[in-house]
N, C-alpha and C positions, 0 to 999 in steps of 0.2 A: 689353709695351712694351720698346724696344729704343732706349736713347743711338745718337745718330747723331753721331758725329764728322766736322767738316769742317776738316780740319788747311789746307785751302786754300780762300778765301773770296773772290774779286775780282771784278768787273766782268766780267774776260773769262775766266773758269776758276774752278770749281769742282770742290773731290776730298772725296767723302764713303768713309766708313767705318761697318758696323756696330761697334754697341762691347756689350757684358752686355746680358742681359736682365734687367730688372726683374721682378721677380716680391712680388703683394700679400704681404706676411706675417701669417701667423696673426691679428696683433693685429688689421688690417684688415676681420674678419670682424663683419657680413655682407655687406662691398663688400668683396669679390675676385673678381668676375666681370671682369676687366679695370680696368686704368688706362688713362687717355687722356690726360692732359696733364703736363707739368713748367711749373711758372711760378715765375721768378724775385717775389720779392717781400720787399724790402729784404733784410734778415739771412736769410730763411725761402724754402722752396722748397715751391710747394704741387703735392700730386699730388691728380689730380680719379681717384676710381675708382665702378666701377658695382656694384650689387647689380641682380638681374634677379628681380622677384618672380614666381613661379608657381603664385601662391594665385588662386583663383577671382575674388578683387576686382583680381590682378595681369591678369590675362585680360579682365576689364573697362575697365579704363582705358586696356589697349591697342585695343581694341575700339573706345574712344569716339574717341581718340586717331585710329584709321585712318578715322571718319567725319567728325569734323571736316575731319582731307587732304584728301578726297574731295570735303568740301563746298565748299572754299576753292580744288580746284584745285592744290593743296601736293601 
């Protein structure tokens, strides 16, 4: 994940910047396969990160997972 700076916000113009990368910390473990979101949330800042399981039952639920889509059309 990468802060995206936008020092200029308007109607008719916008100027974006990357800014640091974020990177999970140790503590984070076993979700540091990626973070996807920063969310304000009054005093707190929540980051949503992922674990990727690739145990036999992880293989399964993706499994079910891509027939459901299929069945739905998704």
């Amino acid at each position: 994940m990468r802060l995206l700076h936008m020092p200029v916000l308007t109607p008719e113009r916008i100027e974006t910047r990357l800014g640091a990368r974020i990177a999970a910390p140790p503590a984070f473990a076993p979700y540091v396969e990626g973070l996807h979101t920063l969310a304000a949330c009054g005093p707190f800042t929540l980051i949503d990160a992922k674990r990727v399981d690739r145990s036999g039952r992880g293989w399964l639920i993706d499994l079910a997972r891509m027939i459901r889509g299929a069945a739905t059309g998704a």
